[in-house]
ROSEMAR-630013 format. One record per atom (N, C-alpha, C): x, y, z. Coordinates in steps of 0.2 Angstrom, whole numbers, padded with zeros to 4 digits, always signed. Atoms other than C-alpha are relative to their C-alpha. Layout:
XYZ...
This chain:
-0007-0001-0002-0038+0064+0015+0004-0003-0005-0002+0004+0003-0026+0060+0003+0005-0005-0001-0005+0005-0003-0014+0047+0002+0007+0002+0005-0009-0004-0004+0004+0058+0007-0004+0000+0006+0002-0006-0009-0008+0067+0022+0001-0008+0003+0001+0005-0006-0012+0048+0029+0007-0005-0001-0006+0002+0002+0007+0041+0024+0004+0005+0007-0002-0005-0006+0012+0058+0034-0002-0003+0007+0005+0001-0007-0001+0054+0050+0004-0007+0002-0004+0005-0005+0005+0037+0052+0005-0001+0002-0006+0000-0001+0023+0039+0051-0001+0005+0008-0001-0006-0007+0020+0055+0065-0005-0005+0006+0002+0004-0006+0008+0042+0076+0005-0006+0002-0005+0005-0002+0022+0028+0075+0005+0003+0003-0007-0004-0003+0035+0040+0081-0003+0000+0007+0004-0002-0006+0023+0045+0096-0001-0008+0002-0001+0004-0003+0022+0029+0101+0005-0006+0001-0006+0002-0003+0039+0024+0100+0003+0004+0008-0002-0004-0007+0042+0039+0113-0006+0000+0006+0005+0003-0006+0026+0033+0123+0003-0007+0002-0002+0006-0003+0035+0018+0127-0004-0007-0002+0004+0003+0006+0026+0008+0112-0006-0004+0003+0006+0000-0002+0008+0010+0116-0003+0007+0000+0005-0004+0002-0006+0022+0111-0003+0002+0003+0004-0004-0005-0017+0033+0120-0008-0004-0006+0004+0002+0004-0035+0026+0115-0001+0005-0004+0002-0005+0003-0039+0041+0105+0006+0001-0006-0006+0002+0007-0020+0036+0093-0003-0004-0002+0000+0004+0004-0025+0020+0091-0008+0000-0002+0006-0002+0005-0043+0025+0085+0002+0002-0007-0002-0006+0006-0035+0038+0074+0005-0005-0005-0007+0006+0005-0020+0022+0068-0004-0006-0003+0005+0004+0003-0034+0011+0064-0004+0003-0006+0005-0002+0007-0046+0023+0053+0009+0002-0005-0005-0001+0007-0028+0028+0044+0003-0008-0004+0000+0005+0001-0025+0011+0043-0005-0003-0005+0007+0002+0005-0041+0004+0035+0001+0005-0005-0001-0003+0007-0038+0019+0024+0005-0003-0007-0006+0001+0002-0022+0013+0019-0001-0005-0005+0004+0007+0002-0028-0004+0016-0004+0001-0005+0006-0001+0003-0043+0002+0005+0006+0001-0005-0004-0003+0007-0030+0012-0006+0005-0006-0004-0006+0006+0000-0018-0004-0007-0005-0005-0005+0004+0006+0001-0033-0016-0012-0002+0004-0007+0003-0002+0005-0039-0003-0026+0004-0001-0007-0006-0001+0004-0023-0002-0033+0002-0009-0003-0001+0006+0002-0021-0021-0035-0006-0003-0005+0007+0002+0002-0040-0024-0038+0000+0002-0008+0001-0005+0007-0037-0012-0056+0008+0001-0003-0006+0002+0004-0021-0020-0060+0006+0006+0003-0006-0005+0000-0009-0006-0057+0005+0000+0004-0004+0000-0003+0001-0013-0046+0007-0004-0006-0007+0002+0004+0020-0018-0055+0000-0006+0003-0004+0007-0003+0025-0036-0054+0006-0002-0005-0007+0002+0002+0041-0040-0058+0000-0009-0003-0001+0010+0003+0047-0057-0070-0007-0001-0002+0007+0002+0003+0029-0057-0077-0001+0002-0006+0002-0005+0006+0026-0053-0095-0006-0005-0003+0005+0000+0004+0010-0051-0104+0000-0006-0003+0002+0005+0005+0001-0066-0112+0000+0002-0008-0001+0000+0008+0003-0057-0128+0007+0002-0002-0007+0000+0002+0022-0053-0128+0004-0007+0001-0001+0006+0000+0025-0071-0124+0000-0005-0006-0002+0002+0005+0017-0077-0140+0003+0003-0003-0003-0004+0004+0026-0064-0150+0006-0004+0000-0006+0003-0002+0043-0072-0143-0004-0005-0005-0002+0006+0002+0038-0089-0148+0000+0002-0009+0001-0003+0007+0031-0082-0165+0005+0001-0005-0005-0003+0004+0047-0074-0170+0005-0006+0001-0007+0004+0001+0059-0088-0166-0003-0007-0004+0002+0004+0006+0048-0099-0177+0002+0000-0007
């Protein structure tokens, strides 16, 4: 499945259980657990392999460059 389909699926099972009166039929919350766990897998891969963005963080090698040049 790829990530948009299980981004879509959980949005469309949160909705259905706002209008179920917030609670799942066991066979939702089966279905919001495995998109979940998926979720979480794609989220941990992405950090695991750097590619997540962080902010106010620069590169150990743009750091010395800086001190380098005001030297």
């Amino acid at each position: 499945m790829r990530p948009a389909e299980v981004l879509k699926k959980m949005r469309e099972l949160r909705e259905s259980w706002r209008k179920q009166g917030f609670s799942y039929t066991m066979e939702q919350q089966k279905e919001y657990d495995r998109l979940l766990k998926l979720r979480r897998e794609r989220v941990a891969y992405f950090y695991k392999n750097g590619l997540v963005a962080k902010s106010g963080v620069k590169k150990e090698v743009e750091i010395n460059k800086e001190k380098t040049q005001k030297s």
